[in-house]
Residue, then its C-alpha position, 0 to 999 in steps of 0.5 A: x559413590x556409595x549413598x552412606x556417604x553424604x557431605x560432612x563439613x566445610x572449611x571457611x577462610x576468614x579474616x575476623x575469626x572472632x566476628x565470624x564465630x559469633x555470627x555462626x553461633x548466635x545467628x545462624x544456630x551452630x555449637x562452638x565446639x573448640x575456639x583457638x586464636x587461629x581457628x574455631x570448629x563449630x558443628x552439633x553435639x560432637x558433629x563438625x560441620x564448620x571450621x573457621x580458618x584465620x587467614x592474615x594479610x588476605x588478598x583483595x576480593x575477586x572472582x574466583x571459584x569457591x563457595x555459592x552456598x553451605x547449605x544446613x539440613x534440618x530435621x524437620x519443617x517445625x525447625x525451619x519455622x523456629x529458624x526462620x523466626x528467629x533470623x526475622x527477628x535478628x533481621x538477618x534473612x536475604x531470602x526464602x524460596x520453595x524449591x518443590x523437594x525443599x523449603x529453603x531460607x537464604x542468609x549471607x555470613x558478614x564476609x560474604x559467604x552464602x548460607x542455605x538452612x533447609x528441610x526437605x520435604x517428604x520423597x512422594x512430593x518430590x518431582x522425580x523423572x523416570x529417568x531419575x532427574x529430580x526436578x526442582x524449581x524456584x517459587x515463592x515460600x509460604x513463609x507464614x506456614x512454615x512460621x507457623x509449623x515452629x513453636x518459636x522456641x529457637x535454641x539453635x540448630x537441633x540434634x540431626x542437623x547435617x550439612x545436606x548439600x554445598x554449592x559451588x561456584x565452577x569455571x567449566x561445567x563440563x570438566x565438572x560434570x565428567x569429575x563429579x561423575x566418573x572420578x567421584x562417583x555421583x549422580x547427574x540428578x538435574x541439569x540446566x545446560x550451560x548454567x548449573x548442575x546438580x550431583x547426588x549420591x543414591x536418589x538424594x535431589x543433590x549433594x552438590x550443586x555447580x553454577x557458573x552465574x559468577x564464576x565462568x572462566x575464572x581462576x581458581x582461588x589463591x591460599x590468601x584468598x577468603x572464602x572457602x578452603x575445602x569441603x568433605x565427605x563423611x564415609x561409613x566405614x574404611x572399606x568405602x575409603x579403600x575402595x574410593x581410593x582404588x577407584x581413583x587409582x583405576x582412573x589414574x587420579x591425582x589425590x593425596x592420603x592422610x596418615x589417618x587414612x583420609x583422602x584428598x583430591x582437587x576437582x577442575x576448578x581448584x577446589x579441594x575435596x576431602x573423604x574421611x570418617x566422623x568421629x561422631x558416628x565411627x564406633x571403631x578405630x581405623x586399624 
């Protein structure tokens, strides 16, 4: 996978459309950008990160595949401390951890979605193998110097923010390793075996991550059920869509193609992936 393309946003089903809207406007720090009775579309400026799905008659909650965690890139370590004030001030944070090549706040959405909001922290601090595993650990934040990097001065997620990777909850770790790396393209960038697996494109410490803590042989999510219906991937340009989908014809892949050129594909635990442009960054049109 060419390292221009990076993950751009994520579709939630949900049953209380308004509530979660306003969750993800007041306190996580996103734009509404369009709100319709069935559906909102959140994001920064004119970026789309999220879409708010209304789903009626849902079905009972069970263990499925789906969503661990979105996670929310942030620009710099002064805006994580702004964000960190101000989810201790709404009493909303679940949890904090420095991960060695991030600062990372942990918070989950009233149906039970996972959040990360994160920033990452200078490439030379990064444990990197000479393999190119990017080693990556679970330790105590210091929660008062990344407080006291902000200014308090909290208006939302700033200009830049991206979603920088999402985590998923898988089946099979196996199928899900030889999919995200022989039909998508990524890197194998950290493995812990039999329980998660982290994939990036170029030397990114990861785009997706995969677990199975949850999730080990379990069925696939069903249309009713909440939680997460797809997430995609922004590409640069058309061309790295053709050559995305001639690489998915040389590996006789299952995927689907959009009249706006946009592909679809379903990885081994049932999760839909979608590749298409943004709006926010294509200058040209696709003819």
């Amino acid at each position: 996978m060419a390292e221009s393309t990076q993950p751009g946003k994520i579709a939630i089903k949900v049953k209380e459309l308004a509530k979660l809207t306003a969750f993800y406007r007041d306190i996580i720090g996103l734009t509404v950008l369009e709100e319709k009775s069935n559906h909102s579309i959140l994001g920064v400026e004119e970026n789309v990160l999220l879409t708010l799905q209304q789903i009626s008659d849902p079905l009972p909650f069970n263990r499925k595949t789906g969503l661990y965690h979105v996670a929310f890139l942030l620009p710099t370590r002064k805006d994580l401390g702004n964000a960190l004030f101000h989810y201790l001030k709404n009493d909303a944070i679940d949890g904090a951890s420095d991960h060695g090549y991030s600062e990372a706040l942990y918070l989950t959405d009233p149906e039970g979605n996972g959040i990360e909001v994160y920033h990452d922290k200078p490439m030379s601090e990064w444990d990197i193998g000479k393999d190119g595993e990017i080693i990556g650990v679970t330790e105590e934040l210091d929660a008062q110097s990344v407080l006291d990097a902000g200014d308090r001065d909290w208006r939302g997620f700033p200009v830049g923010t991206q979603i920088g990777h999402v985590h998923l909850k898988v089946a099979d770790l196996s199928l899900t390793e030889a999919f995200y790396t022989n039909i998508l393209g990524l890197s194998l960038k950290n493995n812990f075996g039999d329980q998660a697996k982290f994939f990036a494109s170029g030397k990114y410490h990861h785009h997706i991550g995969t677990n199975t803590w949850l999730s080990k042989g379990v069925s696939p999510m069903a249309d009713k059920d909440l939680g997460l219906s797809y997430f995609s991937f922004y590409v640069a340009d058309l061309s790295e869509l053709k050559r995305i989908q001639k690489h998915w014809q040389d590996k006789k892949a299952d995927y689907q193609k959009d009249p706006d050129d946009s592909l679809w594909i379903t990885d081994p635990n049932g999760i839909r992936i979608k590749f298409e442009k943004n709006k926010a960054i294509w200058n040209h049109p696709l003819e």
